[in-house]
N, C-alpha and C positions, 0 to 999 in steps of 0.2 A: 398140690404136692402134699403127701403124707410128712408127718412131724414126726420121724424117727430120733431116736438118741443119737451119738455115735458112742462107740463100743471102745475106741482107742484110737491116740494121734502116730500121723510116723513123719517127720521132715525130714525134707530133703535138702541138698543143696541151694539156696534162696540167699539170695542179698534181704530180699523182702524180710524174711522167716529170721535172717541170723537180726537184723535192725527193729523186731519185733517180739523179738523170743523171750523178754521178762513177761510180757501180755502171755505170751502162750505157755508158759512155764505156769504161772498164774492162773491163770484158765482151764491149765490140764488138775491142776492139785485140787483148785475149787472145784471141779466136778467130777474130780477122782476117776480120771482115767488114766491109765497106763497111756505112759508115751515114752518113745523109743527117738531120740534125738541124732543128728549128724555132726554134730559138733560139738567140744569141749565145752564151752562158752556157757549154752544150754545147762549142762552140769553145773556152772559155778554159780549159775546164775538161779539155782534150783531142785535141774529135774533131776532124775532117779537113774533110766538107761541111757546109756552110749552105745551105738551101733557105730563106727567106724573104726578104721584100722588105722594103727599105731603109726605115725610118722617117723617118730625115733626110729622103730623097727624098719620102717621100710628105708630108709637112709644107712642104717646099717648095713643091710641086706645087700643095696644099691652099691656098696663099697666094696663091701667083700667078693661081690661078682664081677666087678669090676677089679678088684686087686688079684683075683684067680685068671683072668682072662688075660692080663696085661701085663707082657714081659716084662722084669725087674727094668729093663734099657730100650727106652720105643726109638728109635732111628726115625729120623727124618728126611727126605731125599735130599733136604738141606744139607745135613749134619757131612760135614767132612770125614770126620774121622768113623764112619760105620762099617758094619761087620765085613 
């Protein structure tokens, strides 16, 4: 096997990766390579990029399409008193 460098980390989702990520936070700065992280956590705990999408955002988003799609009064076939 050739002894190549590598050039940059990127994680993924991992139980493994989030329960090990001060090792790799540590590991990426000691040998100075750009790494590109999936979790917050990763950041607090060190690194530099965040590659995922916003949760706040997406739970807002999830509301609003949901408040736009969904009559002021949803009836139920229960509901006696409906339209």
């Amino acid at each position: 096997m050739n002894s190549e460098r590598v050039d940059s980390i990127f994680t993924l989702a991992s139980v493994f990766l989030t329960a090990n990520r001060k090792w790799i936070v540590e590991f990426a700065a000691e040998n100075r390579l750009p790494a590109m992280y999936h979790n917050e956590d990763f950041i607090e705990d060190g690194g530099l990029i965040l590659y995922a999408p916003s949760l706040l955002d997406l739970y807002r988003r999830a509301v609003s399409n949901h408040e736009r799609r969904t009559p002021s009064r949803c009836y139920s076939p229960l509901d006696r008193g409906g339209p």
